[in-house]
Kinemage of the C-alpha trace (Angstrom):
@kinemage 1
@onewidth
@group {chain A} dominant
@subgroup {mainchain}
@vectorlist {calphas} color= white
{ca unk a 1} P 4.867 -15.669 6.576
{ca unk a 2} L 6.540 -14.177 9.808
{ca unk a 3} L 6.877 -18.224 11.146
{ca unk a 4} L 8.724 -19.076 7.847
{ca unk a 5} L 10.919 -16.071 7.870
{ca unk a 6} L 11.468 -16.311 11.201
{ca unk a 7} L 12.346 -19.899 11.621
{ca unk a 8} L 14.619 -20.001 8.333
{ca unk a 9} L 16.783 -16.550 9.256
{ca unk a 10} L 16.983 -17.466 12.783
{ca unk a 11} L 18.362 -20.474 12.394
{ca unk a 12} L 20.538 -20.081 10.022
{ca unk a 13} L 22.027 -16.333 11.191
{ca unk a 14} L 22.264 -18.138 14.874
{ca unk a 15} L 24.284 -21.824 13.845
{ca unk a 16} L 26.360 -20.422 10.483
{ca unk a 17} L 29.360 -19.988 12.005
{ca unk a 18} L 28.604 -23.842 13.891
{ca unk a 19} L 27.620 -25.483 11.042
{ca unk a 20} L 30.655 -23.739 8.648
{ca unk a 21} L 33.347 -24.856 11.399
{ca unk a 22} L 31.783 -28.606 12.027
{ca unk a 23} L 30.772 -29.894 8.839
{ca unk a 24} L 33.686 -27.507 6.508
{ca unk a 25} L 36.153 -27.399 8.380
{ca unk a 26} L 36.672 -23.221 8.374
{ca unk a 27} L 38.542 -22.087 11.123
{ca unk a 28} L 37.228 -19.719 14.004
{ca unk a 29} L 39.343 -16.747 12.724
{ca unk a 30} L 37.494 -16.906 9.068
{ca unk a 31} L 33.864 -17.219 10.300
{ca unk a 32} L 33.107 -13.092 10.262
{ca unk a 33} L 34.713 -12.972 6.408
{ca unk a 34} L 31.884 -15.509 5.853
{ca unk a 35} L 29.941 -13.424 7.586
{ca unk a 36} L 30.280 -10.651 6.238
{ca unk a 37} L 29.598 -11.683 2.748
{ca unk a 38} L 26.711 -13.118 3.882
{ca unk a 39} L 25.618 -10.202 5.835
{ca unk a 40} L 26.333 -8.546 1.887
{ca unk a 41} L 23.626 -10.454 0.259
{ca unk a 42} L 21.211 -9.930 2.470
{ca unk a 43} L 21.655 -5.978 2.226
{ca unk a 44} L 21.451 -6.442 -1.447
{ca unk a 45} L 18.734 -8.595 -1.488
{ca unk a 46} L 15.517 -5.715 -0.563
{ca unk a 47} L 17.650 -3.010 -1.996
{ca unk a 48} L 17.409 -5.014 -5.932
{ca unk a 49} L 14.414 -6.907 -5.221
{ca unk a 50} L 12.054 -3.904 -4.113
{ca unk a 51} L 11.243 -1.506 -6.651
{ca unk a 52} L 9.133 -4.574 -8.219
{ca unk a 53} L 7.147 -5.197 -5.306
{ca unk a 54} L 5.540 -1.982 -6.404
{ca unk a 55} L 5.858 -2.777 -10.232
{ca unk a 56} L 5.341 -6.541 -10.754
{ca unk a 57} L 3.128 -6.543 -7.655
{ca unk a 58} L 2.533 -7.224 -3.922
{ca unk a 59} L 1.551 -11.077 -4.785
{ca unk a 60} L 3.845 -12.452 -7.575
{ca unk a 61} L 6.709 -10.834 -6.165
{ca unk a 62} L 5.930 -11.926 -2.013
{ca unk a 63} L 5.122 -15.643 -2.786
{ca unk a 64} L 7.716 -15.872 -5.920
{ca unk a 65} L 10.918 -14.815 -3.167
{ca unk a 66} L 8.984 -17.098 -0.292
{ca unk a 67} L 8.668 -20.288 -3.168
{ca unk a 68} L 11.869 -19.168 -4.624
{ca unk a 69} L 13.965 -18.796 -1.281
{ca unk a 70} L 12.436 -22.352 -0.372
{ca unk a 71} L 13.162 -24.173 -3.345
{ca unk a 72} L 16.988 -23.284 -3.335
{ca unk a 73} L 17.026 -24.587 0.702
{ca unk a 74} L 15.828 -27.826 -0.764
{ca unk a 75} L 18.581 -27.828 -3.004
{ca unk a 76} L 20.856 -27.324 -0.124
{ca unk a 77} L 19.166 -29.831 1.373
{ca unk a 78} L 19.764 -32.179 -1.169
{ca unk a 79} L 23.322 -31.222 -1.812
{ca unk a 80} L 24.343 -31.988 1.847
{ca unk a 81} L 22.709 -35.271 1.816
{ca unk a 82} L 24.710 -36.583 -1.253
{ca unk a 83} L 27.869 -34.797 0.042
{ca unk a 84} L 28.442 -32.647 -3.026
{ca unk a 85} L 29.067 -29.295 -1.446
{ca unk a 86} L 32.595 -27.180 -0.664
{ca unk a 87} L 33.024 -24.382 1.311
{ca unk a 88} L 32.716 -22.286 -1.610
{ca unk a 89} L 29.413 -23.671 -3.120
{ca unk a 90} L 27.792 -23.689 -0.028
{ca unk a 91} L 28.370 -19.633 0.955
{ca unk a 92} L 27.194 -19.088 -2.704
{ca unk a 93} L 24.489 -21.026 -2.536
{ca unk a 94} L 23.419 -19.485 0.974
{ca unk a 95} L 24.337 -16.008 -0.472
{ca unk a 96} L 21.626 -16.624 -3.549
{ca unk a 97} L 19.110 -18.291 -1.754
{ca unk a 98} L 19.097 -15.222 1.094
{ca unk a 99} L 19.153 -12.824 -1.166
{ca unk a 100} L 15.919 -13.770 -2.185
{ca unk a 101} L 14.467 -15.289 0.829
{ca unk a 102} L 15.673 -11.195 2.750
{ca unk a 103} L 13.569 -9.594 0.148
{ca unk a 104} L 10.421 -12.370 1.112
{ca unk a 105} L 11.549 -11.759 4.835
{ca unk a 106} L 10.872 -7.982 4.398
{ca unk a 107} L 7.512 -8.388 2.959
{ca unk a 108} L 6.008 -9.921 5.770
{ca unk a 109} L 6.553 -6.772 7.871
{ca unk a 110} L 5.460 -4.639 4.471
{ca unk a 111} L 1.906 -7.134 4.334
{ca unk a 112} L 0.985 -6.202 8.233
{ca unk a 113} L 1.654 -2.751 7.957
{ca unk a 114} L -0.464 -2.439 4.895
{ca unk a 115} L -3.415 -4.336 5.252
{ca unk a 116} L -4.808 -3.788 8.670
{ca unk a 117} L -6.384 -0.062 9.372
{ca unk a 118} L -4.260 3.165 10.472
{ca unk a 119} L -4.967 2.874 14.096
{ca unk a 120} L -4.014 -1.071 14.517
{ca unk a 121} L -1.306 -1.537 12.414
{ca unk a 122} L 2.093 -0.911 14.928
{ca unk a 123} L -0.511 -3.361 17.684
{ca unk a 124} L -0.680 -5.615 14.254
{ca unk a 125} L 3.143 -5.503 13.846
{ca unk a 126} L 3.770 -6.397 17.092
{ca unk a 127} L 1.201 -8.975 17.350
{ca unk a 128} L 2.306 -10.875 14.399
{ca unk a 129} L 6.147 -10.066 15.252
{ca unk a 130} L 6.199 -11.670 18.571
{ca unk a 131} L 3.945 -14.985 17.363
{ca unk a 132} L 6.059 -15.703 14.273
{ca unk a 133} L 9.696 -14.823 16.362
{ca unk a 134} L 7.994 -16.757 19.267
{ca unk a 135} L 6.976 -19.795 16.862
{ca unk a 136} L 9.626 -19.811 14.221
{ca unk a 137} L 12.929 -17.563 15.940
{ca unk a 138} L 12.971 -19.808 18.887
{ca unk a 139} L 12.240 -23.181 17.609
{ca unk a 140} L 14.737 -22.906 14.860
{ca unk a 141} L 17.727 -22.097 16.016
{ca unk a 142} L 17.075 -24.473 18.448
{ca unk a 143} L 15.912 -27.513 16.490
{ca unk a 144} L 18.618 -26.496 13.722
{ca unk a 145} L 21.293 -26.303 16.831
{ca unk a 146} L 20.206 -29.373 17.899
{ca unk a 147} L 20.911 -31.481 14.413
{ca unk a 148} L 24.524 -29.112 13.942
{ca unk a 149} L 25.670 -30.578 17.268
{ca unk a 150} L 24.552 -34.363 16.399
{ca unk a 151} L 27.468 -33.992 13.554
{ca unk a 152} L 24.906 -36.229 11.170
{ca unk a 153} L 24.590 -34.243 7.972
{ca unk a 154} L 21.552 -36.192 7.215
{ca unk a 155} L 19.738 -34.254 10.297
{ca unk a 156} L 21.184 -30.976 9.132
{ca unk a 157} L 19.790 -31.575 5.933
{ca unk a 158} L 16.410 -32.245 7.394
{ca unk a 159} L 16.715 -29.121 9.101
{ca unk a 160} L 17.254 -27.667 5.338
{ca unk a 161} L 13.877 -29.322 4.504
{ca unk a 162} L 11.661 -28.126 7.735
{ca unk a 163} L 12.654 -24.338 7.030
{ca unk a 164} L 11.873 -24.715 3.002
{ca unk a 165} L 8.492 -26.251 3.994
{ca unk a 166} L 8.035 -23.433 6.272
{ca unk a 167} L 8.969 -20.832 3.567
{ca unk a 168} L 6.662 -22.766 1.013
{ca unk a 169} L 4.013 -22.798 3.514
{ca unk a 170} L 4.320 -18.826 3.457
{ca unk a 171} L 4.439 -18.206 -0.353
{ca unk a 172} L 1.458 -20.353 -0.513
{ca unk a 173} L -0.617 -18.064 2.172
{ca unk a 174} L 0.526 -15.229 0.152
{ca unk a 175} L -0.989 -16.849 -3.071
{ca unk a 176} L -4.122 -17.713 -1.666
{ca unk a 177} L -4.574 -14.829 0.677
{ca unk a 178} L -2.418 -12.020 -0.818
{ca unk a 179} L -3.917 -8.574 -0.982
{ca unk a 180} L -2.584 -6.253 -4.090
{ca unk a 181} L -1.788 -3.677 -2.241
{ca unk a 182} L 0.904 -1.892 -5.143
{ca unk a 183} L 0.474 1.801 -5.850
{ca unk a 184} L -2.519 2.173 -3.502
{ca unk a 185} L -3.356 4.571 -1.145
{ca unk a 186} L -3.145 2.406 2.643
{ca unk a 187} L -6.376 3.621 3.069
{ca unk a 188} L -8.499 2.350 0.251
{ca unk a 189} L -6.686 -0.900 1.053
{ca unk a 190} L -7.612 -0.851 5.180
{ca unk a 191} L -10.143 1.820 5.524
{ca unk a 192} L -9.640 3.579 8.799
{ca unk a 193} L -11.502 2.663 11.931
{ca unk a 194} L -12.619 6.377 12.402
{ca unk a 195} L -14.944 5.724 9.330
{ca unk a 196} L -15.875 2.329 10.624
{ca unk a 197} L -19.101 1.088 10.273
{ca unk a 198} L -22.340 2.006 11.986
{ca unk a 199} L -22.951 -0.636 14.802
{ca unk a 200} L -26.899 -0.676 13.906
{ca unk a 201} L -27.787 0.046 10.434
{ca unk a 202} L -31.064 -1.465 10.547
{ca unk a 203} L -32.267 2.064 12.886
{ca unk a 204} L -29.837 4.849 11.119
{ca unk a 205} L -32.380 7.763 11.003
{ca unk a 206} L -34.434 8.334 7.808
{ca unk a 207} L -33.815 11.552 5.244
{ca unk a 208} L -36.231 14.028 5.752
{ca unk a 209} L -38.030 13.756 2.329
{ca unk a 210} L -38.422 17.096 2.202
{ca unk a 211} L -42.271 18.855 2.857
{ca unk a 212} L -43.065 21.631 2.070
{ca unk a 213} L -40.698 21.957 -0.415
{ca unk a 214} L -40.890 22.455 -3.974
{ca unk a 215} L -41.858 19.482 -5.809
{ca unk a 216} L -38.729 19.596 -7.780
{ca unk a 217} L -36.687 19.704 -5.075
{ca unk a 218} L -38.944 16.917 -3.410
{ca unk a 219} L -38.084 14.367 -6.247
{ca unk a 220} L -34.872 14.826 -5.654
{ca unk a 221} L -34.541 14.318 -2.015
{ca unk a 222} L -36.636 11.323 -2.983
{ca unk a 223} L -34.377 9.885 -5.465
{ca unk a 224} L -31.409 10.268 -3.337
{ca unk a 225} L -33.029 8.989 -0.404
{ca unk a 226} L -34.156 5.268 -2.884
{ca unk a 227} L -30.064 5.515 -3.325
{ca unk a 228} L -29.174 5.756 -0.229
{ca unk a 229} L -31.910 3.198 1.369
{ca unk a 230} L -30.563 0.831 -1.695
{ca unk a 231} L -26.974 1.286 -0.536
{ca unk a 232} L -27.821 0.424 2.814
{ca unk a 233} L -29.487 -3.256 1.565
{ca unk a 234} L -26.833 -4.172 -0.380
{ca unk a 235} L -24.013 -2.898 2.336
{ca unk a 236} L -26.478 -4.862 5.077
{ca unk a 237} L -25.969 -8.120 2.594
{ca unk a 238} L -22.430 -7.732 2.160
{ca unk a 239} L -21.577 -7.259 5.505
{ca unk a 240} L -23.287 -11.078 6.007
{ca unk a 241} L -20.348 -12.734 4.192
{ca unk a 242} L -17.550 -13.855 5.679
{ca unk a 243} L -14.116 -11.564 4.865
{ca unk a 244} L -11.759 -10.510 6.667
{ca unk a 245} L -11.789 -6.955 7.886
{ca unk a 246} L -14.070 -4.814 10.396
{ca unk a 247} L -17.456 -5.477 8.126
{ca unk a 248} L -19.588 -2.512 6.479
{ca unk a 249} L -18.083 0.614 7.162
{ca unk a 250} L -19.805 4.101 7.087
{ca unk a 251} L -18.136 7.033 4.907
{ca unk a 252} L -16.948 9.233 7.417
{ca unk a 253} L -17.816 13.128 6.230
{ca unk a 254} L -15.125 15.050 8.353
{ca unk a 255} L -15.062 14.937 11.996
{ca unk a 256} L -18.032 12.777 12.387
{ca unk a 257} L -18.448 10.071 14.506
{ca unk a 258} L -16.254 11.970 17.569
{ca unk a 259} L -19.955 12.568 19.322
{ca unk a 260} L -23.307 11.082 19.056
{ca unk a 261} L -25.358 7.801 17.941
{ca unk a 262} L -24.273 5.355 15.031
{ca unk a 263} L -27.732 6.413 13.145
{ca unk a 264} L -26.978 10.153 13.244
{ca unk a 265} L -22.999 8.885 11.438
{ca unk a 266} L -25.200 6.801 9.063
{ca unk a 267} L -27.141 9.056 7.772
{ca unk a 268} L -24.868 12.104 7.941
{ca unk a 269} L -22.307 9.861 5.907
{ca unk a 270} L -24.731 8.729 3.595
{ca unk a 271} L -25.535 12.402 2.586
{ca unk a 272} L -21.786 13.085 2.444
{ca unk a 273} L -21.133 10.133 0.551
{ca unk a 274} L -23.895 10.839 -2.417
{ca unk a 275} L -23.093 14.480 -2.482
{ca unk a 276} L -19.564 13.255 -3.210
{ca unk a 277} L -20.469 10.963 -5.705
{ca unk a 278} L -22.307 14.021 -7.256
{ca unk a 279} L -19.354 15.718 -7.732
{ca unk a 280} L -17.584 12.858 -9.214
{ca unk a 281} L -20.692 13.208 -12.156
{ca unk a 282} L -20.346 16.768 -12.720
{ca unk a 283} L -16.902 16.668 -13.106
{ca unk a 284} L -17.271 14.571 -15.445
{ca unk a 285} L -20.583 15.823 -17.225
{ca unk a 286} L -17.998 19.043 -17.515
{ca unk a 287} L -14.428 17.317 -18.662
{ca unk a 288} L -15.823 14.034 -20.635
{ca unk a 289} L -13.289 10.960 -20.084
{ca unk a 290} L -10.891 11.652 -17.224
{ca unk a 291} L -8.600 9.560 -15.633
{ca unk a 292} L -8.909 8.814 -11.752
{ca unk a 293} L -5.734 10.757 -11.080
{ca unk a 294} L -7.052 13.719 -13.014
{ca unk a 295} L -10.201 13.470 -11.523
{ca unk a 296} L -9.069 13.174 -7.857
{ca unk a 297} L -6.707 16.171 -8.651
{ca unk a 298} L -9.735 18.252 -10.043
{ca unk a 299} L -11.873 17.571 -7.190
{ca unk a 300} L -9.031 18.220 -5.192
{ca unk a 301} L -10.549 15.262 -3.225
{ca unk a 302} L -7.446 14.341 -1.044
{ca unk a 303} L -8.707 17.334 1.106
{ca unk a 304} L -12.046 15.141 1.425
{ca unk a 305} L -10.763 12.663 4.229
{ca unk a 306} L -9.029 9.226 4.219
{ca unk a 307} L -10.385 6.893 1.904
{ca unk a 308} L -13.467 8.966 0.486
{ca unk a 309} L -12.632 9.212 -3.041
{ca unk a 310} L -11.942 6.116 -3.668
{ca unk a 311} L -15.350 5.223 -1.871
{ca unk a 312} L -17.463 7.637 -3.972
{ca unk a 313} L -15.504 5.855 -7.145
{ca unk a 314} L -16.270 2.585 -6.215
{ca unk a 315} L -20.516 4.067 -5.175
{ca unk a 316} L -20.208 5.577 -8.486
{ca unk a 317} L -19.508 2.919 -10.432
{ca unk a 318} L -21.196 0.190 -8.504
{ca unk a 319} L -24.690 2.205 -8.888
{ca unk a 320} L -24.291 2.926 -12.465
{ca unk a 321} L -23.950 6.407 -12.581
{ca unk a 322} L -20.220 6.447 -13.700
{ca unk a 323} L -17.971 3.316 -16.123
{ca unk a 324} L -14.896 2.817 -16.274
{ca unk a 325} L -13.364 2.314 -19.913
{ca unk a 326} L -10.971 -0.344 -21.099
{ca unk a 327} L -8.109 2.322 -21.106
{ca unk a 328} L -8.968 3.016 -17.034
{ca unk a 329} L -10.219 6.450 -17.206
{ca unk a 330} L -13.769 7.073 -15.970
{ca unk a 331} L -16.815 8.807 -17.308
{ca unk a 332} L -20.398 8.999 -16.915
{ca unk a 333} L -23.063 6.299 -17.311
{ca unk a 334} L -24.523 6.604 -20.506
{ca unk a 335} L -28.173 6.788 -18.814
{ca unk a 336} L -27.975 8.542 -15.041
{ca unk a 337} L -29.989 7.741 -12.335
{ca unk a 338} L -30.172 11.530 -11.622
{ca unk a 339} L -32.247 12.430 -15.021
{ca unk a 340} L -32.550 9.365 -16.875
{ca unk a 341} L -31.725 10.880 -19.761
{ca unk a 342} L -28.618 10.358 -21.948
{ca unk a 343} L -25.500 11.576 -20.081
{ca unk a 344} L -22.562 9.648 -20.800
{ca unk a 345} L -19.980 9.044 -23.454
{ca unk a 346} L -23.071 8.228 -25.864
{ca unk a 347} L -25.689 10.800 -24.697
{ca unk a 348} L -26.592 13.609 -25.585
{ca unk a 349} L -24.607 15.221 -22.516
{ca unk a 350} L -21.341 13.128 -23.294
């Protein structure tokens, strides 16, 4: 995405005022009016365009302005090979086709800062900044200079071709790879690398199952501790596949993970984490159906820590204990692994 952008603004924004006075005809003193309007349409551009990034969506919206913006170079590809454009119809043409492609431009630097964690992202910016300015700002202007100053329209068209290719190539990633990202929080999308995940699962330390104590309370400890353990397997397996990202990650309960070993963060987090997801089920053993925001608000869960209530929602639901209806609110399992008894929208509890 940053090569296409790059490569298609660059060279355009560095050779306009070239390409209007060699192949139009428009005089040196008239180049910053063209300019100017230009400059217009690729203000408007983001400033229409983005509301619906957040509305349509992060994917439709990224690769429909990337395949959109490319498509319309091809036509001004074609257009300069069969000689059929003025002055006039080109600057429109250029106006329409940036004022799309701007919008796509911008969402390249909106995808990096979104889906890579808090503490990499500016590192992630750069990174990706200086490759796709280094791959596609340099080489375009250049190879696009290059075909202005042969006078051959047919190169300049080719030129046309290489930077819609490039901008296809980018809607395309964004397609295949896209992350919908609209009206999240940036943390459930990239969880944080202060709750990143325990570097040896296999030896985080065992609950204490609980001697001496009552044997209610035992059973309990017991049954969270099968949870928890169960968690653990099916974190271990899906940390196996291939994804992007930093893996498994352990729910971070506070401050921890500043001192100590990775067990003591595993199993601290797991108790955090199930105690959470507790209080997920009796808030909703006491409301009945409740939508997340409600629920979150109830809790008052944003006071939890980046990215935990989302986490104990996705635990929640994952192990059964709380469904989410067709209208997206949540409530509780109709049998829950804490009882086994009716508890849900059809139990006696519901």
């Amino acid at each position: 995405m940053f090569i296409g952008q790059a490569f298609l603004y660059n060279a355009v924004v560095f050779d306009l005022g070239t390409l209007l006075s060699e192949f139009f005809s428009v005089a040196s003193s008239d180049v910053p009016f063209y300019f100017a309007i230009f400059a217009l349409s690729n203000f408007l551009g983001p400033l229409t365009l983005g509301r619906y990034f957040d509305t349509i969506g992060r994917v439709p919206m990224i690769a429909g302005t990337y395949l959109a913006s490319a498509a319309l170079v091809a036509v001004l590809g074609v257009l300069l090979l069969t000689d059929s454009l003025t002055t006039t119809s080109f600057i429109a043409l250029l106006m329409v086709t940036f004022f799309i492609a701007s919008a796509g431009a911008s969402s390249a630097y909106l995808t990096v800062s979104e889906i890579f964690p808090l503490e990499t992202r500016a590192l992630a910016i750069a990174l990706f900044f200086a490759v796709g300015t280094a791959a596609g700002g340099i080489a375009g202007p250049e190879l696009f200079g290059q075909f202005i100053h042969s006078g051959d329209a047919d190169l300049v068209a080719l030129g046309f071709f290489i930077g819609a290719g490039a901008m296809a190539l980018g809607g395309i990633a964004e397609l295949v790879l896209g992350v919908r990202a609209e009206r999240q929080s940036l943390e459930n999308i990239a969880r944080p690398l202060s709750a990143a995940e325990a570097e040896d699962a296999e030896t985080a330390a065992p609950l204490p199952l609980g001697d001496g104590l009552p044997e209610g309370e035992q059973a309990g400890i017991r049954a969270r501790s099968d949870r928890i353990n169960d968690r653990r397997a099916r974190a271990r397996a899906a940390a196996s596949r291939l994804r992007p990202g930093p893996g498994r990650a352990f729910h971070s309960p506070g401050m921890i993970g500043t001192a100590g070993t990775s067990s003591r963060y595993e199993a601290a987090s797991d108790v955090a984490l199930d105690r959470e997801v507790a209080d997920v089920e009796s808030a909703l053993d006491r409301g009945g159906e409740t939508s997340r925001d409600e629920l979150e608000r109830i809790l008052v869960a944003r006071e939890w820590g980046p990215g935990r209530f989302g986490t104990a929602m996705r635990v929640a639901v994952l192990e059964g204990r709380v469904v989410r209806l067709p209208d997206g609110a949540y409530a509780l399992a109709v049998v829950s692994p804490r009882t086994g008894d009716g508890s849900g929208p059809n139990g006696p509890g519901g």
